[in-house]
N, C-alpha and C positions, 0 to 999 in steps of 0.2 A: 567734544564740540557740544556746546548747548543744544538741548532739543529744539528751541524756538528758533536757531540756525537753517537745521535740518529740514525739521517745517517750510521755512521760504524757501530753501533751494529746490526742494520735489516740487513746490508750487510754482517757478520759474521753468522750471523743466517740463511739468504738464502743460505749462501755459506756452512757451515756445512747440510742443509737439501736439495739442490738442488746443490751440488760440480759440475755436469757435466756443468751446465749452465755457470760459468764462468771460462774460458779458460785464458791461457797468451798468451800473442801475442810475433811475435817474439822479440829476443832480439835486442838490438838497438845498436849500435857502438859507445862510447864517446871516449871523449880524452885521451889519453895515459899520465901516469906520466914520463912514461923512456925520455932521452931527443933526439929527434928528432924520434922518433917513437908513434904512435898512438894509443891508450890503444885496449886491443882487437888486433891487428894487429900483422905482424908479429912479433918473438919474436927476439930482437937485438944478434949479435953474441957477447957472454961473455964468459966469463972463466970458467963459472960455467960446472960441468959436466952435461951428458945426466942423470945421474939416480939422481940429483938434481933437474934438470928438469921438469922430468917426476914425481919425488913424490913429488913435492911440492903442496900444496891444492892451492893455489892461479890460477899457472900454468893449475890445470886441469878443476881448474872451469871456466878459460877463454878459455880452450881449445873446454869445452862442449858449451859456449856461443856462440863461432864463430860456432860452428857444428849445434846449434840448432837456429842458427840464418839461416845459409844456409837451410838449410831442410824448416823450416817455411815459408821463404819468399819463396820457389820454389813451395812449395805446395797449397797456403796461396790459399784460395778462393776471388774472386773479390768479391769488396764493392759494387759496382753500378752494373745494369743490361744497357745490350748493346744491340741493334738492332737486329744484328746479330743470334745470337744463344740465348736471353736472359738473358744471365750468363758469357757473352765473352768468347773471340777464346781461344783454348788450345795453346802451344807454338808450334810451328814447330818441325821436327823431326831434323833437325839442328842445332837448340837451344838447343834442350836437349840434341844430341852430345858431343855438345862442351864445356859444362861443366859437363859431364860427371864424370871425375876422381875425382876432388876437391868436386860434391856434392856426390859421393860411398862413399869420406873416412870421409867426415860429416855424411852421413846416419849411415853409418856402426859405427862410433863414439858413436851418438844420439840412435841408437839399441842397442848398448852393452856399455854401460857408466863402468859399474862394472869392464873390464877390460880393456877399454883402457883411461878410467878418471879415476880410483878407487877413487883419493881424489877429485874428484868435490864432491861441499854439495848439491848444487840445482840440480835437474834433474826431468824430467817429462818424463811420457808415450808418445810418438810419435803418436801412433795408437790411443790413447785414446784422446789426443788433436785431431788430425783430425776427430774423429765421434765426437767431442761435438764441432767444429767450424762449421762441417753440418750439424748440427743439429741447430743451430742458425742463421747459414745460410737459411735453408729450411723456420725456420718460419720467419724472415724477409724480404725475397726475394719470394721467392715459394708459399708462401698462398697467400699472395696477389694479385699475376698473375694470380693462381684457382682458385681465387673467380672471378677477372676480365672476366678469361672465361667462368665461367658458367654464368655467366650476358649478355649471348650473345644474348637473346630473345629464342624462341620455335625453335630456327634449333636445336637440338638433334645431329644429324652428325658433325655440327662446332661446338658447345660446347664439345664433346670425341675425336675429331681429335685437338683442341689446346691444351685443357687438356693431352695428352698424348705427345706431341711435347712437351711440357713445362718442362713436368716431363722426357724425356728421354733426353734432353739438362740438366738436376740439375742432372741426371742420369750420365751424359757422364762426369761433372765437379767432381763429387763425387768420381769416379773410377777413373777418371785417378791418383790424387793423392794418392789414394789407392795402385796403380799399382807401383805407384815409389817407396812408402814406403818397398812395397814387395820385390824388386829387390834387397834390402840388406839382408834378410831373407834368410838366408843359409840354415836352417833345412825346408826340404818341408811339414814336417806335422805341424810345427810351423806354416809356410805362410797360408794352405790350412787354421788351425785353424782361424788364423787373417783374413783372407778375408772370410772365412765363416758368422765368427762372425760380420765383419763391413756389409756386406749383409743382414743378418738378423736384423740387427740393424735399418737397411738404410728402407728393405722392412716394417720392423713395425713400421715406423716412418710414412712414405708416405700410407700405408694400415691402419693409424688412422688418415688420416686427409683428408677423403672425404668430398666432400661439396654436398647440395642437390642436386645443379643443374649435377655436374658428376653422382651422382647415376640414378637422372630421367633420362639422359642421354644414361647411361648404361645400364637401364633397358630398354628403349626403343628400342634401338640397340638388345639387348639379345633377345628382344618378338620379334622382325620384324625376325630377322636369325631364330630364333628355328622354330615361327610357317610357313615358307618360305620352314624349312626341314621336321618337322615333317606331312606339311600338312593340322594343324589346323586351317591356315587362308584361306581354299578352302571350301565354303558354302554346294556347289553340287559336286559330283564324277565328277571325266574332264572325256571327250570324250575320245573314244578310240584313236582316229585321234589325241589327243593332247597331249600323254602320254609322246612323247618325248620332250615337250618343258617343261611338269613339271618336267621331270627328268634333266632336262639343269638346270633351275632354283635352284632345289635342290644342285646340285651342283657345282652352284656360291654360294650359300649360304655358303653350307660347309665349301669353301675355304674362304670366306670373315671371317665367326667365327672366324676358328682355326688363321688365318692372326691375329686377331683381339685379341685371346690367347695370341697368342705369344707376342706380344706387351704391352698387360696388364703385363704380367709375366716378362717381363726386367726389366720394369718402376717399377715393386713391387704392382703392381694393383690385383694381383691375389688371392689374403689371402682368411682369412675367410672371410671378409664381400662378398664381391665377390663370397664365394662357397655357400651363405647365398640366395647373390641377384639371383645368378643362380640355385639355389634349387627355390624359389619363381618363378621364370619367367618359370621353365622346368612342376610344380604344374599349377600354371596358362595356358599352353600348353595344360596338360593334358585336363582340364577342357572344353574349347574352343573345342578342338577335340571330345570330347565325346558330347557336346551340338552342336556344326554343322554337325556331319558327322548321328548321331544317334536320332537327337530329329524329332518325328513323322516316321520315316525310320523303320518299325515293321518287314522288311523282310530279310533276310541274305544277307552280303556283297563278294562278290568272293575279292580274295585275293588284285586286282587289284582298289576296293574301289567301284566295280558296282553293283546294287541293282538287286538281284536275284531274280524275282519276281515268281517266280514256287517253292523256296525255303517257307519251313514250320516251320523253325527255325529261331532262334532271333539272334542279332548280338554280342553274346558273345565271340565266336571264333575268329571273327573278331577283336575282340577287344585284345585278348588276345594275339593273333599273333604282333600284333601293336606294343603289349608294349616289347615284347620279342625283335621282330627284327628292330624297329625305336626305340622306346621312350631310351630303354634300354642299346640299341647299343651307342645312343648317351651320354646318358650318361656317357659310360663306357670310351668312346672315351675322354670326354673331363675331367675326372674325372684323367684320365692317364696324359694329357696333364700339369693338377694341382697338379701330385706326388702324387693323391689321387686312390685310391680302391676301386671297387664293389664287392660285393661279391654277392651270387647265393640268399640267404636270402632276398637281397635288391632290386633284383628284383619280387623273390614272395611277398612284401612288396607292389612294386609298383602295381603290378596285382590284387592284393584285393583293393586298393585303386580306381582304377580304376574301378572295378566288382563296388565298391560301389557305385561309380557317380553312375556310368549306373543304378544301382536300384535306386536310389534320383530321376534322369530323367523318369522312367517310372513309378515310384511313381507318379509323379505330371503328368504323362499322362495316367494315369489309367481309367478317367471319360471320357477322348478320348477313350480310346481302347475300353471303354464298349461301347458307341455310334457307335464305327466304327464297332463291331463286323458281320462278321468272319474276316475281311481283317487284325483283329489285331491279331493276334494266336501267329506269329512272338515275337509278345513286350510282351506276357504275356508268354511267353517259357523264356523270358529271365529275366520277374519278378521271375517268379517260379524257377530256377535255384540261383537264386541272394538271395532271401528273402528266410533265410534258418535258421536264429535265430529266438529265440521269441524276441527280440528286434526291430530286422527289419520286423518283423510281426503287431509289436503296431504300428509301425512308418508307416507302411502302411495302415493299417485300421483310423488312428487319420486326415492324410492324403486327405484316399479320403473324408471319412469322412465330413472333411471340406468341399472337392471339392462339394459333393451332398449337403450339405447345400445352399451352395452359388448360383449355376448352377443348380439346381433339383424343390428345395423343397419351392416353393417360388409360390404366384398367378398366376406370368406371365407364370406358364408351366400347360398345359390343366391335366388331369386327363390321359386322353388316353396314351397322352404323359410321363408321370411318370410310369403307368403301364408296355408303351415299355420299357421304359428305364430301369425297374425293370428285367423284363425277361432278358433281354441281360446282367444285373448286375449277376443272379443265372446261366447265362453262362458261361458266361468270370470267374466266382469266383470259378467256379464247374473245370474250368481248371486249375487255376491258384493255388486251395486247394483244393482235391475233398471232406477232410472230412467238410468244410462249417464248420470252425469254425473261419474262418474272414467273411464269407459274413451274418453268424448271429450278429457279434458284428459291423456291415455298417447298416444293414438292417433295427434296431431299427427305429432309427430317421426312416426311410423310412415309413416303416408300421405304425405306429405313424400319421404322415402325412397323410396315404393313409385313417386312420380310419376316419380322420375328412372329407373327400371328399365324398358326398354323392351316388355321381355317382358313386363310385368304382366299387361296387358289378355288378351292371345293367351291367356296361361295360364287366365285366370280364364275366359276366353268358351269356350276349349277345356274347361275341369274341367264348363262347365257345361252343352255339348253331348254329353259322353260318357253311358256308356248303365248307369247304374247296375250295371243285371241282370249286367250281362259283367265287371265290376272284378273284378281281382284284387289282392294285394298288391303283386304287382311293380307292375302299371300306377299304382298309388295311389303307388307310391314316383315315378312320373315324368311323372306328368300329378293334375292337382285334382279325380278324380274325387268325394270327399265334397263337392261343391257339388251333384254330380246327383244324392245322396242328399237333397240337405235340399233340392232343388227338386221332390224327389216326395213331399215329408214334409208332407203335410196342417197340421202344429201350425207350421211353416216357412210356411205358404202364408195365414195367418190372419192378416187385418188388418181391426180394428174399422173401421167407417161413422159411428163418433158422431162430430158434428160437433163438441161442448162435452166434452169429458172432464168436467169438472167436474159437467157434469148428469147423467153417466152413473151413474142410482139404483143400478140391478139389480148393477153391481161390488162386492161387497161384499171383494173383495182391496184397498179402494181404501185410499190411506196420502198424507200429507200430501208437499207434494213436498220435495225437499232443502235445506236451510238455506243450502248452496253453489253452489245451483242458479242459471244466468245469468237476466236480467229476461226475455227470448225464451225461457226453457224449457218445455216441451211431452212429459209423458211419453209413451214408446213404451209401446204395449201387447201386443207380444211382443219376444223374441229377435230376428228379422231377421236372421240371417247373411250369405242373401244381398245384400238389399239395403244394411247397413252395406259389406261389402264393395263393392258398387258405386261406390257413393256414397264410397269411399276413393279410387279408379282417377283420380280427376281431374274434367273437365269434361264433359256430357252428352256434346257433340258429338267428341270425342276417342274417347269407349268407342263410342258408334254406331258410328262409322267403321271402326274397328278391327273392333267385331260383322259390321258389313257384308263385309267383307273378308275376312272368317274362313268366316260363313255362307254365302259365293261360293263359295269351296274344298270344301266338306263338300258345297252342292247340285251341284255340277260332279263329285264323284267318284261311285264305284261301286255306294254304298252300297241297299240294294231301299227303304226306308223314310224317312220323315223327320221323324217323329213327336216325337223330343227338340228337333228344330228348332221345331218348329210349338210344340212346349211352354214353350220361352224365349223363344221371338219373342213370345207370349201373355203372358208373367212384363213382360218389359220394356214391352210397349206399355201397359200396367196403370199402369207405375213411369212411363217418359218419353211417355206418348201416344200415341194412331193416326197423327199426322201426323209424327213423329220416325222411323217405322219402317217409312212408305210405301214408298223403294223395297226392304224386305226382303219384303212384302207382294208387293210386284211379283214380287222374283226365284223365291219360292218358287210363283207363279201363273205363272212361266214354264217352271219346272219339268214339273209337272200338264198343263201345254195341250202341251209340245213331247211328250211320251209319247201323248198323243193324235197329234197331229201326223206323229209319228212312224210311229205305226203303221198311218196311213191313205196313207203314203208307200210303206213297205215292201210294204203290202197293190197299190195299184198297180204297184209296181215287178214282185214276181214275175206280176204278170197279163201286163207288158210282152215279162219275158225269156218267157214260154211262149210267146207268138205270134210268136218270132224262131226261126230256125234251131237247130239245136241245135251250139255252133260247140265250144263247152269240155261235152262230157258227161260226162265223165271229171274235170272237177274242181267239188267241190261251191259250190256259191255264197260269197260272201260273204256274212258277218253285217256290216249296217252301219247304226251308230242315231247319231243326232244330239240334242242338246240347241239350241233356238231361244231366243233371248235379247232383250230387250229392248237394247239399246244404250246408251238414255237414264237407264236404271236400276239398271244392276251398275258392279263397281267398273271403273274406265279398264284394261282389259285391250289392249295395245298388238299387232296383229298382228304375229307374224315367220315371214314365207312362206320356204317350201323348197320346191323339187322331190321332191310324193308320187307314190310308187308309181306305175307303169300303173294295176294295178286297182284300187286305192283311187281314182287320176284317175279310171275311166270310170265307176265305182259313183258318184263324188261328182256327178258331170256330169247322171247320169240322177237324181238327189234332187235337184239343184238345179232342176231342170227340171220335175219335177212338184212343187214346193212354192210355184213361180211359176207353175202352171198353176194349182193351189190357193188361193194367195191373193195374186190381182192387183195390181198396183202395188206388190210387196212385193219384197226384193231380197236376196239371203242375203252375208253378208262373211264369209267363213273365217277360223275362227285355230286354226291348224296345230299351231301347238304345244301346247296347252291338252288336246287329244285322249286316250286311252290306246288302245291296240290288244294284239290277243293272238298271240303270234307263235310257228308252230312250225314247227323246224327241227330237220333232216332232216340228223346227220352221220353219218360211217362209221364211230364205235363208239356211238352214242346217237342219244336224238331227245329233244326239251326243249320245252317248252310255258312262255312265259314272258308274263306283264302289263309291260306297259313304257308308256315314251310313243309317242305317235306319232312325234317327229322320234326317240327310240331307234330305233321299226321303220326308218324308212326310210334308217336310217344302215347295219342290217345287212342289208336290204334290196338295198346298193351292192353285196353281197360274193355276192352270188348267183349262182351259174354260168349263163352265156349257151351258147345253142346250138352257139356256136363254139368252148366249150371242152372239147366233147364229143372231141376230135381227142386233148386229154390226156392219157384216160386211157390206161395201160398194159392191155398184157393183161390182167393178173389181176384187172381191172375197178376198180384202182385212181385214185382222179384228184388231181392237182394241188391244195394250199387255196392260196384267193384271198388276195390281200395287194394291197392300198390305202396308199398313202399320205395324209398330213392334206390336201395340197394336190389331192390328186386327188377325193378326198372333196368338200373345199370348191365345187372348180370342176365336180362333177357337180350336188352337192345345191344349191348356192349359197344354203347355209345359215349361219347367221350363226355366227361362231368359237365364243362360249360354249355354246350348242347345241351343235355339232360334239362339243367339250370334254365335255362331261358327258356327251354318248350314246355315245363313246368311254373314256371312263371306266368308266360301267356295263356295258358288254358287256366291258371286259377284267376286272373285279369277277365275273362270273359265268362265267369261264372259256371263253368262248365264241372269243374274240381274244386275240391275244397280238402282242410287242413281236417286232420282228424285230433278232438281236444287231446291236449296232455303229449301229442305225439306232431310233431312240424315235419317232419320225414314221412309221414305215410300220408295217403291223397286219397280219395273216394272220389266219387262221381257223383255230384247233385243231383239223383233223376227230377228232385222234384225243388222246388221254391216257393218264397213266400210263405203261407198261412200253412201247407203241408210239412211243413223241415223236421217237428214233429214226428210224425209219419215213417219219415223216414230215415230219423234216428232212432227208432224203432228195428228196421228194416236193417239197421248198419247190424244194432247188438244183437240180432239174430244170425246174423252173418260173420261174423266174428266169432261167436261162442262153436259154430260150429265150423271155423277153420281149422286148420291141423296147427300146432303148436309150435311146428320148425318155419310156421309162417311171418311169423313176425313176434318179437320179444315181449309185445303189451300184449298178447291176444288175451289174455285174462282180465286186463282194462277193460271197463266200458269204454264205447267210443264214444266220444261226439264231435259232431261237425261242427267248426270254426269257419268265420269269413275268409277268405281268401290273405295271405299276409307273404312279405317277402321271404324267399328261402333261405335257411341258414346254409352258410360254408362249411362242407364236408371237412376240410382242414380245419376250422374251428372248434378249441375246446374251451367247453363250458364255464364262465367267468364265478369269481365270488358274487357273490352272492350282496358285498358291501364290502365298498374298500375303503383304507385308513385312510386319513391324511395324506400320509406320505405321497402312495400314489396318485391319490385325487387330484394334487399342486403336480406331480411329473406329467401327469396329461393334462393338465393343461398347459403348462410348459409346453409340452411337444404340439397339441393344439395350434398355439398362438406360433409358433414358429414354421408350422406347416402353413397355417394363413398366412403368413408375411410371404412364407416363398411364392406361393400362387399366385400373391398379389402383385406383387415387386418382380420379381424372379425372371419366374416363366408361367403363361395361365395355366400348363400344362404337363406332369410330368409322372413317368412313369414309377412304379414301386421301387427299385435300387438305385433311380436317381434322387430320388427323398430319402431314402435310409443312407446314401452314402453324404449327401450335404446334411442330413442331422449330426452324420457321426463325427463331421469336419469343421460342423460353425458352431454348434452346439457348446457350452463351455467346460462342461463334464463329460460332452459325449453323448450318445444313445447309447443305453443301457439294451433297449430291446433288441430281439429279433427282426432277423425281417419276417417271420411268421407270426411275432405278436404283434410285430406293426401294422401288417396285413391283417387283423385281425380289428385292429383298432380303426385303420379307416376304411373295412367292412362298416363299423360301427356307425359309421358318419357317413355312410353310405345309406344306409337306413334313416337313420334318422334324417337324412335328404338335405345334410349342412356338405357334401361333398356327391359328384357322379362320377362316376365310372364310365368311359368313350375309349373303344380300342387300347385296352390297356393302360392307359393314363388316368391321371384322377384331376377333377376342376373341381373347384367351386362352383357351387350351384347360385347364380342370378337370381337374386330376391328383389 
């Protein structure tokens, strides 16, 4: 098939499926056949009659050619784009004057063909031609120049100010010809129809053919005007003093928008995508305003946008006002301006949409507000208002949820610190729900967590033993004393007797329970801090045991009173029963009876020493009290006997003696160590009064000068300090080593002992300090030189005194000196894997439960001992990167 076939059949086939696309141009003028007249032209004067004339087809078809030749070329759209206006100049008002009459009676011809051509064959729509010549015009003249403008780079202002000049110039060329066509249109509903129709045509042609750069454009412009009116692009509430320049502002804004309306809406910029982008950019407003004006802001706003802060409510009014008389208004304003409608619905539409931010924003600042609590009351008034489905009740609890996972529940937060955080979480939730049926589905994970922290219980049973009156800030930073605030807080201590909640007439606070609520739910009828917290710590018999063990410590020490005791031991037997807390009952009636007890021992004892000799008149008695225990009933306290004192032996021998004269068939078992005693000693530049334990007294006790070493001193009435070594120690006191340990420990901590150089096992007595130490390094190598030889291994050394430094481990043998490679990468190897356990693991774990998971995850095993491992986090015990607490080793909190 020939190509030039081909060619006409696709061009018959676009033209029957795309007719508007191609247009006739006007007609053209040829040559006339009559002789000396011009075909087309006028018509020569002949014989013939007018109604020959006029009905002939020939006649009218040329009549319509000259009519629709004038009309087209007057109207005809320029081919080229010109400087000027881009679409060149309209004609003068001159011009179109003056051919006035000859193009009326062509229009008027070319309009009504049916009666004043009846017999023309060819004839075309006028109005129909000119919107499909603008329409071919727009896309090869008009897109090209919009896309050239938005290619303008990132000015936003010059890309919507050419874009709209461009389009209101193809604007001004489109209508004028419009305007002529109309001027022959006699019937005015006809015209209105026609110019309706080519407008809506014109607007939906140019309202589908935006390019990105005009939309980012427009959208940019839209967000700068709206948030300029609405406010959303102001961080913090302006000063009083600056109200009238935001109000100035807002109202350049105003005027530049609607300017800016009116403009879109000539050119046909206004349509749906436009009511589309400005739905988007007015959403977008909202949001920004709810996140700047409200996020962290928990207090009421005055009408003027300033933060109320004596206000107890949240800023939902605030908000609600907002959308009513800005977000709303404006809307309505420019929804008018687009021939568009609000109605009353689409603003209560907008107001829940908004309510909703505001609960998403205080959702995700919930773990704030519990942290901040009470200054957050405000933000959780305005959750509790808001979060009013079971929907937005999941979405809240899944929420903080996460927030506590991330923020909470993790190594790097202490124990202490979780427990605060937990109280203020049963606050803020008790306000926020009082029936506690979100803060039990938060809580889990929490309690979870807390079960695995060993410290829990100590901490809580300790916050709730301390003594309100005496807190300070510091102690509140390191103990839970706000427990024994709300354990002396009356509204804390109130718990209904109704058996039926439901029958309970006289509540008139009473409310339906939760839609979310489990089929077992049972509202509480207060707060409860304490007791929710209990009821976290684990299982009954776990916290008793612990309480027991705690309440040992606290009746066993110094204290004159024990009234916060007797006030929680009263709280708990309430919560877990009389028979759960028997033997606390016991130990605190052992307490009470041994002060009795006591004092009828003491009161015999001096009747005793008066009717003896008077052997010691010169030294004043002994003060000596004892605590009497049940056995059966306090925690397994295991004796560890030393060798006490002479006089502490003969004072104990005579109480023993009259407390078995006392009470028959009764039998006392000492534990020595559990004791405290007051110890004053007597050096040669001081004298020092110290509470200590008993096996500390009778460690410094060893170092006391004997009669024999009266021979030492020099003239000038100077004498010798004593110096002990650990093993001499040992095999005097025959005290068991970690004793030994710790009561040499604290006496070199208080300056009392000190190291002798070259030798960490041997101890001397500082008699003197400061500018003397001299002196009495002097005083040691005199003393020394003339000890006997089986006294100690260096006595040939000079000695000198060292500050005070931590004791080596008698198990401990003496490391190289510098070690290869090899070993240097296996400790830390083992290092780095002991941290991870601490970390991750457990914070807490004793010596054979780290040696048996090194020797189980490790990839080669542990090679060591557990005596060389014990030796190594000795080492890290020192150097203070691990501690030592009842047998377990932590990490030390840096």
């Amino acid at each position: 098939m020939p190509t030039s076939t081909v060619r006409v059949r696709k061009q018959r086939i676009l033209q029957s499926v795309f007719g508007g696309d191609v247009f006739s141009q006007p007609t053209p003028l040829v040559a006339s056949t009559a002789p000396g007249q011009p075909f087309g032209g006028p018509l020569a004067n002949t014989d013939l009659s007018p109604s020959f004339q006029h009905h002939t087809a020939a006649t009218d078809q040329v009549r319509w050619d000259r009519a629709w030749h004038a009309v087209t070329s007057r109207i005809q759209l320029p081919s080229s784009v010109t400087v000027e206006d881009s679409f060149g100049a309209l004609a003068p008002e001159s011009q179109q004057d003056a051919g006035d009459a000859s193009f009326h009676d062509s229009l008027a011809l070319v309009l009504d063909p049916s009666t004043l051509a009846p017999c023309a064959a060819h004839i075309e729509d006028i109005l129909l031609w000119h919107a499909q010549q603008v329409r071919q015009h727009f896309v090869q003249h008009v897109l090209p120049l919009l896309a050239a403008c938005s290619s303008q780079g990132g000015d936003h202002s010059q890309v919507l100010l050419s874009s709209v000049r461009t389009l209101e110039a193809a604007h001004r060329q489109y209508v004028y010809g419009l305007a002529l066509i109309a001027r022959g249109i006699k019937d005015e509903t006809a015209k209105n129809v026609a110019v309706e129709r080519f407008t809506r045509d014109l607007h939906a042609l140019i309202g589908n053919s935006w390019t990105r750069g005009l939309t980012e454009a427009l959208g940019h412009a839209l967000s700068r005007l709206l948030a300029a009116i609405l406010g959303s692009n102001r961080h913090s509430t302006a000063p009083s003093d600056d109200v009238d320049d935001v109000t100035q502002q807002t109202l350049v804004a105003r005027r530049e928008l609607f300017s800016l309306l009116e403009s879109l809406t000539s050119v046909g910029l206004a349509g749906d995508r436009f009511q589309v982008l400005f739905g988007e950019s007015m959403d977008a407003c909202m949001k920004d305003f709810i996140q700047h004006r409200y996020a962290r802001v928990w207090t009421s706003l005055d009408p003027n946008g300033n933060i109320d802060p004596s206000a107890s409510y949240g800023c939902i009014s605030h908000l609600c006002d907002w959308v009513e008389n800005h977000y709303g208004r404006l809307a309505v304003e420019v929804l008018r301006c687009l021939s568009g409608q609000v109605a009353c619905v689409d603003v209560e539409k907008w107001r829940e949409v908004a309510i909703g931010r505001l609960a998403s924003l205080r959702m995700l600042e919930l773990f704030d507000m519990v942290l901040h609590w009470p200054q957050s009351k405000g933000g959780l008034e305005d959750l509790r208002s808001t979060v009013t489905t079971p929907q937005r009740r999941l979405e809240l609890t899944d929420v903080f949820a996460a927030s506590l996972q991330m923020r909470l529940l993790h190594p790097g937060r202490s124990t202490l610190n979780i427990l605060q955080s937990y109280i203020a979480m049963i606050r803020t939730f008790h306000q926020l729900d009082a029936s506690k049926v979100l803060l039990d589905r938060v809580a889990q994970s929490l309690q979870l967590y807390l079960c695995q922290r060993n410290d829990a219980i100590r901490i809580v049973v300790t916050g709730l033993l301390a003594n309100p009156a005496s807190g300070t800030a510091e102690n509140d930073e390191k103990r839970l004393n706000e427990l024994a605030v709300l354990l002396n807080d009356t509204s804390q201590q109130h718990r209904s007797h109704v058996d039926d909640e439901d029958l309970d007439w006289d509540d008139m606070a009473w409310v339906p329970d939760p839609v979310d609520a489990g089929p077992n739910y049972k509202r509480p009828k207060s707060e409860d801090v304490v007791g929710t917290l209990i009821n976290a710590l684990g299982s009954q018999e776990i916290f008793i045991k612990e309480f027991q063990a705690i309440i040992a410590e606290r009746l066993l020490s110094n204290q004159a009173n024990y009234q916060q005791e007797i006030k929680v031991l009263s709280l708990l037997k309430k919560r877990y029963g009389e028979n759960a807390l028997q033997n606390c009952d016991v130990m605190v009636k052992d307490i009470y009876d041994s002060k009795r007890v006591d004092t009828q021992l003491r009161k015999n004892m001096r009747g005793s020493r008066q009717s003896h000799s008077k052997v010691d008149v010169d030294r004043p008695p002994m003060t000596y009290h004892s605590k009497i225990l049940s056995r059966l009933f306090w925690p397994s306290i295991l004796p560890e006997p030393f060798k006490i004192p002479a006089p502490v032996a003969r004072v104990r021998a005579q109480y023993e003696g009259g407390f078995e004269k006392l009470k028959t068939c009764r039998k006392l078992t000492w534990l020595d160590q559990v004791g405290t005693a007051t110890v004053q000693l007597d050096l040669q530049d001081r004298s020092l009064e110290i509470q200590c334990k008993t096996y500390e007294a009778a460690v410094i006790y060893a170092f006391q000068y004997s009669h024999t070493d009266d021979h030492d001193d020099d003239a000038g009435g100077a004498r010798a300090p004593q110096q002990r070594t650990f093993n001499e120690l040992w095999e005097q006191l025959t005290m068991d080593e970690d004793l030994l340990k710790s009561a040499l420990e604290f006496w070199l901590s208080q300056g009392v002992l000190g190291h002798v150089d070259g030798d960490q096992q041997t101890f001397v007595v500082l008699e003197r300090r400061g500018n003397e130490l001299q002196q009495q390094q002097n005083l040691a190598n005199a003393a020394s030189s003339a000890m006997p030889a089986s006294s100690t291994t260096d006595s040939a050394q000079k000695p000198m005194l060292s500050s005070p430094s931590p004791l080596p481990s008698m198990s401990s043998l003496p490391r190289k000196a510098k070690l290869n490679a090899k070993e240097q990468e296996t400790r830390t190897v083992y290092w780095q894997f002991i941290v991870g356990m601490l970390t991750n693991s457990s914070p807490a774990m004793p010596l054979t439960q780290i040696a048996m998971m090194m020797k189980m995850l490790l990839t080669d095993g542990c090679t060591w001992s557990e005596d060389e491992l014990r030796e190594f986090l000795a080492e890290k015990v020192a150097g203070q990167d691990l501690e030592l607490s009842g047998g377990r080793y932590r990490l030390v909190k840096k």
